[in-house]
KOLGU-715275 format. One record per atom (N, C-alpha, C, O): x, y, z; residue in three letters. Coordinates in pm, whole numbers, plus 50000, padded with zeros to 5 digits. Example, Ala and Ser with C-alpha at 12.3 -4.5 7.8 and 13.67 -1.06 7.14 Angstrom:
2
513194943150780ala
512304955050780ala
513204967050780ala
514244966850846ala
512854977550708ser
513674989450714ser
512905000350787ser
513415011450804ser
! end
This chain:
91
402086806925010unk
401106813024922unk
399926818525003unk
399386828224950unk
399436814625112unk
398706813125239unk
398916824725305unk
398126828125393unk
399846831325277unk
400476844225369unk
400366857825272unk
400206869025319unk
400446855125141unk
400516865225030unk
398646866025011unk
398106877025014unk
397926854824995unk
396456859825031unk
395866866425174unk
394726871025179unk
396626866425270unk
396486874125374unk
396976887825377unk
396426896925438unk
397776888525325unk
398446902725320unk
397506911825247unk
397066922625285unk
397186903025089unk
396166914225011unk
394716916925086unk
393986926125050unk
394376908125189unk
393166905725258unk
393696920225333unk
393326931825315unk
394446916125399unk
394566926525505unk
394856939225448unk
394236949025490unk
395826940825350unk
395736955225301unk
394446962625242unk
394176974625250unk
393726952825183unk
392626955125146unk
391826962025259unk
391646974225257unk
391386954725352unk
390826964025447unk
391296976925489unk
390486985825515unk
392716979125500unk
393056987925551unk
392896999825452unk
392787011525489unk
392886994425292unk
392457005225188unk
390567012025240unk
390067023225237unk
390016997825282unk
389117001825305unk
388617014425398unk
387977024225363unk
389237010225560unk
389317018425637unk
389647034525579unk
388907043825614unk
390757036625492unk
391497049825514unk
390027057125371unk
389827069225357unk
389337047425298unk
388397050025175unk
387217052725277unk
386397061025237unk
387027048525374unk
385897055325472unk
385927063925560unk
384897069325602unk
387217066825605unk
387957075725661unk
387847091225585unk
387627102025640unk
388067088125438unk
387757099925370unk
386377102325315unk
386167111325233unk
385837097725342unk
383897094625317unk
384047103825431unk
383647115225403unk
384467102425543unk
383727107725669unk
383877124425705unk
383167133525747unk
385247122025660unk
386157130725678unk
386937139525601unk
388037140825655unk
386777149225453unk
387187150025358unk
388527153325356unk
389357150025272unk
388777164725519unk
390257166025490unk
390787156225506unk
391887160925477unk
391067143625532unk
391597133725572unk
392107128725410unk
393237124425389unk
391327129825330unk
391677125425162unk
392807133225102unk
393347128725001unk
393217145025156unk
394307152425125unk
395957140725086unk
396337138124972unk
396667135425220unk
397357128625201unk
397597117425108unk
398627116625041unk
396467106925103unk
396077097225011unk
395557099724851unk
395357090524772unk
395377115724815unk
394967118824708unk
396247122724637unk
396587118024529unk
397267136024741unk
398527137324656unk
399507136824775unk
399177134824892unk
400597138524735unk
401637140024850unk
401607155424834unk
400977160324740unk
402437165024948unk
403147173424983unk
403837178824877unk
403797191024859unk
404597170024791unk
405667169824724unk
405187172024571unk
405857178324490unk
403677164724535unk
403317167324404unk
403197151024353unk
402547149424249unk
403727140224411unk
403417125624441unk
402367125824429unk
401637132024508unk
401707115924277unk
399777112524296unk
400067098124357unk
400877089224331unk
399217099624433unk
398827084824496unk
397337077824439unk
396617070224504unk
397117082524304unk
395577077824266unk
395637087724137unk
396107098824110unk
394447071524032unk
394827077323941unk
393677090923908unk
393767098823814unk
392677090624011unk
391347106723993unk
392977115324012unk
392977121823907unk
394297118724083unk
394607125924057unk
395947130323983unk
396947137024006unk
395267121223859unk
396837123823720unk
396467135523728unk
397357141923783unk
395247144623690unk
395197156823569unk
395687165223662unk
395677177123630unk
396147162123775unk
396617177423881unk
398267171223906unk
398657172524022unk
398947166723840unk
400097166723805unk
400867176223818unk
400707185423737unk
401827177523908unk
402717189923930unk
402037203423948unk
402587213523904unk
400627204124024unk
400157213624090unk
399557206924233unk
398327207324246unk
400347201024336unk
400107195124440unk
398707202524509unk
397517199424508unk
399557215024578unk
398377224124643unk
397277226424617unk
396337228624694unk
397337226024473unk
395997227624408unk
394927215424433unk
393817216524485unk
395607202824380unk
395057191424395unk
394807185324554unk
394247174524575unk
395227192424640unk
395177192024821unk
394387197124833unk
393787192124928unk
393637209124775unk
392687217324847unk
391447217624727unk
390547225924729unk
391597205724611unk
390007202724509unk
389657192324570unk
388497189424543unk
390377182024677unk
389697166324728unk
389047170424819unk
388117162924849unk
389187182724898unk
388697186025006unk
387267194524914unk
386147191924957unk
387337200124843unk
386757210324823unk
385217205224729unk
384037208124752unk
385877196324616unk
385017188924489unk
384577182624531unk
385407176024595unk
383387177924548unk
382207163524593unk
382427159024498unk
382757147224499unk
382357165224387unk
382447152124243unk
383847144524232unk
384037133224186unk
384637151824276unk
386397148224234unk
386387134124339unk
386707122624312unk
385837140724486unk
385937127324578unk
385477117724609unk
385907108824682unk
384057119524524unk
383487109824511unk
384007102024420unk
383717090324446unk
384987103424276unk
385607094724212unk
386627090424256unk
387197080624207unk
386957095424336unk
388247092624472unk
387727082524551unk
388657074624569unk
386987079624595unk
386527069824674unk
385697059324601unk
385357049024660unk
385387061624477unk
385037051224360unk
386417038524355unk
386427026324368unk
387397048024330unk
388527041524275unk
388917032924409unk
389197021024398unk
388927038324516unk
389317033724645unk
388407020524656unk
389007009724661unk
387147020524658unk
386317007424677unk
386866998924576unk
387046986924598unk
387197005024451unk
387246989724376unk
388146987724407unk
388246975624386unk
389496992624471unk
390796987624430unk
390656974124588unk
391286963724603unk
389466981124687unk
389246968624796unk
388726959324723unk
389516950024713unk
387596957324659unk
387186945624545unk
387886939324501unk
387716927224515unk
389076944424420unk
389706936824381unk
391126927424470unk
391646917024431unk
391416934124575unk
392106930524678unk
391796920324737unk
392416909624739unk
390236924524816unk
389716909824822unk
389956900324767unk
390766891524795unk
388886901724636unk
388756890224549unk
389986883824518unk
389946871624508unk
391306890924496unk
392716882324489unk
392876872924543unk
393066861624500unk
392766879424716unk
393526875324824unk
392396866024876unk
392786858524964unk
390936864524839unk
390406850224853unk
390436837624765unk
390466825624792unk
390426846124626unk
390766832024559unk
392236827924566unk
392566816624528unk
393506840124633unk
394786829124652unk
394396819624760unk
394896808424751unk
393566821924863unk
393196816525000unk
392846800324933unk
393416790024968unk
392056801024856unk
391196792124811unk
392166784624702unk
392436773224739unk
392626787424604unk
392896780824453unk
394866781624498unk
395636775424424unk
395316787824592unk
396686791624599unk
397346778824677unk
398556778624701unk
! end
């Protein structure tokens, strides 16, 4: 159980990293926002559903879009954390 609160620990950060990564860096949010293919990887980008390109070049482009892009990204570390310490703890 000890190993499954480490994992969310650790993925967690690594959500973190790639959520500051695109803070820094906007093209970098391209991949993690949609796939290539039209694949959302997040839910800021349901409403661009089967217009990939489009939605590749508004994360880069929208401050507002990525900033809810990186909203969603922090909490989903919050909550990662918080899992993967109280499995640490209560698991």
């Amino acid at each position: 159980m000890k190993l499954l609160g480490l994992v969310m620990i650790t993925s967690s950060l690594w959500i973190l990293y790639l959520t500051e990564r695109c803070r820094r860096k906007p093209e970098s949010c391209r991949d993690g926002f949609m796939s290539k293919e039209g694949f959302t990887r997040s839910f800021v980008a349901l409403r661009y559903i089967g217009r990939a390109n489009e939605a590749r070049e508004a994360i880069v482009r929208d401050e507002k879009l990525r900033k809810w892009y990186l909203i969603e990204g922090y909490c989903w570390v919050i909550l990662g954390l918080g899992l993967g310490i109280a499995v640490l703890i209560f698991g």
